[in-house]
N, C-alpha and C positions, 0 to 999 in steps of 0.2 A: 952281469951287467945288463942283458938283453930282459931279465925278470925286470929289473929298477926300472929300465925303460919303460916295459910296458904297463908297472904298475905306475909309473909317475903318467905317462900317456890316457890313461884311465882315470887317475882321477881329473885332471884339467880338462878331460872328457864330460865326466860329470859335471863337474864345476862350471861348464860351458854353458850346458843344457840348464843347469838352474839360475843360471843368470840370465840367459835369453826367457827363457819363460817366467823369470821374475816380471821384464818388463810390461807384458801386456796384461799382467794380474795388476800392476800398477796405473796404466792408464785404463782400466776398467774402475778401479776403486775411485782416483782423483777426478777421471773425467765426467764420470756420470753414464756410464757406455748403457746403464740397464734403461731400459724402454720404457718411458712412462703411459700410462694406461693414456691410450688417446680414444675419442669418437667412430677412430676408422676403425673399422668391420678387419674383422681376421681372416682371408682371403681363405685359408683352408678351416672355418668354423663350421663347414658344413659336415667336414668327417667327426665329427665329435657333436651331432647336433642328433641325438638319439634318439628322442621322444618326440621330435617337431619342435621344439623349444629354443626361441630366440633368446641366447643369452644377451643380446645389448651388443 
């Protein structure tokens, strides 16, 4: 009885975590979460700025 437990405790375990993490893959897809390329300067573009070259 104490095995059923823990295997049934385990899955609704699982089953937790992929439901809560279903959520924010979903307002990332519906909302629009990803960043659209703006004007403003990338505050850290200067570590990636290798040869002296402004990328924009």
């Amino acid at each position: 009885m104490v095995i059923l437990t823990g295997i049934m405790s385990l899955i609704f375990l699982c089953g937790t975590i992929i439901i809560l993490s279903s959520f924010p893959i979903a307002l990332h897809e519906s909302k629009g979460f990803i960043r659209k390329k703006s004007d403003r300067k990338d505050p850290f573009s200067y570590l990636f700025d290798v040869y002296g070259k402004s990328n924009g």
